[in-house]
N, C-alpha and C positions, 0 to 999 in steps of 0.2 A: 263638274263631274263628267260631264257626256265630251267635253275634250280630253278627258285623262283616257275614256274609254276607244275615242277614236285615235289617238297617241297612241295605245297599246296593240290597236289591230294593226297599226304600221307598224309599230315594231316586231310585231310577230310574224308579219310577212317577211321583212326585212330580216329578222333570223332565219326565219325557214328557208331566207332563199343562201344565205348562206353556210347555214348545219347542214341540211335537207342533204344528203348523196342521191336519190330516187328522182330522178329528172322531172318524171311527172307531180312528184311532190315539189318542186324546185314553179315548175307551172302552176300549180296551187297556190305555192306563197306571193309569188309574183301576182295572181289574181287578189290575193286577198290582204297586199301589199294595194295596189291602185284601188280598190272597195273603200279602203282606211282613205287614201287619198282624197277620193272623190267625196265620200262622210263629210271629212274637215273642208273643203272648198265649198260646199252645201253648208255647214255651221256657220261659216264666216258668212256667205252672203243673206242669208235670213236674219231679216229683222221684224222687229214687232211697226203695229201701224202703218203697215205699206198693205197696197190692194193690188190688186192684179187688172192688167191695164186692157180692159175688156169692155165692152159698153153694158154701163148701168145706167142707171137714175142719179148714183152721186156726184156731183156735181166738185171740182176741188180737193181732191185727195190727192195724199203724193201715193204713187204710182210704183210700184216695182220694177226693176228692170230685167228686161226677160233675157239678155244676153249670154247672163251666168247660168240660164237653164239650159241654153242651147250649146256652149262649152261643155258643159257634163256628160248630155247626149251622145254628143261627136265625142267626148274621152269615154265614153260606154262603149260606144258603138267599134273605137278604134281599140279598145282593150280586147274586144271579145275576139277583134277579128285578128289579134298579133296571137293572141288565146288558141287560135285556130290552125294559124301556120306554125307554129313550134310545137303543138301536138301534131301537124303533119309531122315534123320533122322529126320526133321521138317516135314517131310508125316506122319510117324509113330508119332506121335506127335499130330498132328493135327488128328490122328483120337481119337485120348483118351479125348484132351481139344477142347473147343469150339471155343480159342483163340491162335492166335499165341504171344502175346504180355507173355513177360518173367517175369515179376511183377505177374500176372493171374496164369501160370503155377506152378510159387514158391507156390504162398497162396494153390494151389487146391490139391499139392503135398506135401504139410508139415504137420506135423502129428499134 
C-alpha cells in the first residue's frame, strides 16, 4: 500500500510537469515529482532488524548502512538548490512577459 502511495506522488509530479502550462506550477511538480523519488529510495532501503551503527552496549547486530542516508541528503540538498535557480529564472522571466503561462511565452518569443 505505501508503494501504491509513493507511485502515485510520482506520477502526479510527473503529470503536473507535463499538463501544468504555469511554469511555477511546472517547479511544483518537479518538486513533488523528486519527494515521490526520494519516498521510494527511502522504502527500498529500510529494513526491519538492522540498528544504527552507533556505539552501544549491543554487542553483534547487523548494522545499517548509512550511505543511503547521506545519497538522500545530497538529493535534498541538490533538489532545493536546482528549486532555487529555475525560480530565479521564472523572476527573470516574469519581468520581460506579463505571463507566466508557457503557451504565452513561446508565441511572444517566436519570431
Amino acid at each position: 500500500m505505501l508503494e501504491a502511495c509513493v507511485l502515485a506522488t510520482i506520477l502526479c509530479g510527473f503529470f503536473g510537469i507535463i499538463f501544468k502550462k504555469n511554469l511555477v506550477m511546472k517547479i511544483v511538480s518537479m518538486d513533488v515529482m523528486s519527494t515521490g523519488v526520494i519516498a521510494y529510495y527511502i522504502l527500498i532501503a529500510s529494513r526491519d532488524g538492522l540498528f544504527a551503527p552507533i556505539i552501544s552496549d549491543v554487542k553483534n547486530v547487523a548494522y545499517s548502512d548509512p550511505v543511503p542516508q547521506a545519497v538522500i541528503l545530497t538529493a535534498i540538498v541538490i533538489g532545493f538548490s536546482i528549486q532555487a535557480v529555475m525560480l530565479v529564472g521564472v523572476m527573470k522571466l516574469s519581468r520581460d512577459n506579463p505571463t507566466l503561462e508557457s503557451n504565452e511565452i513561446e508565441k511572444s518569443n517566436t519570431p
